[in-house]
C-alpha positions in Angstrom: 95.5 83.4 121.7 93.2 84.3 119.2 92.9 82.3 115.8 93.9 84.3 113.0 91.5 84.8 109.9 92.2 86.1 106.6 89.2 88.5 105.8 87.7 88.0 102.1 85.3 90.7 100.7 85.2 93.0 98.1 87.0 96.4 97.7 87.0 97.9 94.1 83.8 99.3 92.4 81.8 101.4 95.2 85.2 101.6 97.6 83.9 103.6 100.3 80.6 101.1 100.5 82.7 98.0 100.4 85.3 99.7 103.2 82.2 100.7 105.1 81.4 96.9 104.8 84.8 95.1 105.7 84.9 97.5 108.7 81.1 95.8 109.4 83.1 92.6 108.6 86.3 93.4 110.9 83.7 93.8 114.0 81.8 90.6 113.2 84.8 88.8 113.6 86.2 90.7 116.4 82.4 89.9 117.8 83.0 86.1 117.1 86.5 86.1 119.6 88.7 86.3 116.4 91.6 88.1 115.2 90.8 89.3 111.1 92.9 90.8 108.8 91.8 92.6 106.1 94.4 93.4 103.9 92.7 95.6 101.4 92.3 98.1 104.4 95.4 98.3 105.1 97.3 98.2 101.8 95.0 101.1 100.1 95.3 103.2 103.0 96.6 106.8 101.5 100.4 106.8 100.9 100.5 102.9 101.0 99.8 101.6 97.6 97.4 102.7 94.7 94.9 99.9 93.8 94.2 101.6 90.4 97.6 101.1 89.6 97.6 97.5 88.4 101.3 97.0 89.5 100.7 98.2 93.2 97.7 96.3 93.6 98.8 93.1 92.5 101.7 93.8 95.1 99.3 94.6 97.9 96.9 91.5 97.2 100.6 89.3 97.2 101.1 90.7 100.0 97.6 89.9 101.6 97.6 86.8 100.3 101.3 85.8 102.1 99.4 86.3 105.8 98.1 83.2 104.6 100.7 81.4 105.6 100.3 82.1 109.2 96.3 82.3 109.1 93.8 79.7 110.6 90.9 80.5 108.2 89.9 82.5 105.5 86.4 83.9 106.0 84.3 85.2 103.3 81.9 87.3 103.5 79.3 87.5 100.7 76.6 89.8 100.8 77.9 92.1 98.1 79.5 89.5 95.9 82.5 87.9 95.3 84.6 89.8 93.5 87.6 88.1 91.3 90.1 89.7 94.3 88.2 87.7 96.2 88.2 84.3 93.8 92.1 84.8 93.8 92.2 84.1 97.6 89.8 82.0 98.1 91.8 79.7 95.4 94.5 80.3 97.0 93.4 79.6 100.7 92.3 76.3 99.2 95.8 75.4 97.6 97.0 75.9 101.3 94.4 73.6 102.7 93.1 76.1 104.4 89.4 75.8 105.9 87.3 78.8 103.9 83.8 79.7 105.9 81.7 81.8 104.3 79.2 85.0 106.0 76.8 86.9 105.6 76.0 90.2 107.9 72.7 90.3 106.1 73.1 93.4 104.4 
């Protein structure tokens, strides 16, 4: 089976560069033999949840940040930042005593 890794980069600000880069991310990982999940993909798909709306987006990142539980790492990757989404669960990841590597695709 393949480890399961919490996927940490940024989304808001320039959204369709920083999807462009967590797909980028997604494959690295996939490249690596491991199994990411990127839960601000999935959660701001269309007719999901709205991250400008500050209620649905603190939903969405609980929501990312409760695959925690289950994950083996987080991973971050950093060439665009961390953003304070990001800070939330990497603090988080930590309380959990979770391992945190951090990556850079060298964009």
């Amino acid at each position: 089976m393949l480890q399961r890794v919490i996927l940490e980069s940024p989304y808001a600000g320039d959204v369709l560069q920083n999807e462009r880069y967590a797909r980028l991310c997604m494959h690295d990982c996939l490249q690596r033999g491991v199994a990411p999940f990127a839960s601000h993909l999935l959660y701001t798909q269309p007719f999901v949840l709205d991250d400008t709306d500050p209620v649905q987006r603190r939903l969405g990142m609980e929501a990312g940040f409760s695959w925690g539980e289950v994950a083996d790492y987080v991973v971050v990757y950093d060439d665009l930042g961390v953003s304070p989404g990001m800070k939330e669960g990497i603090k988080r990841a930590r309380d959990r005593g979770l391992d945190i590597l951090y990556r850079s695709l060298g964009i």
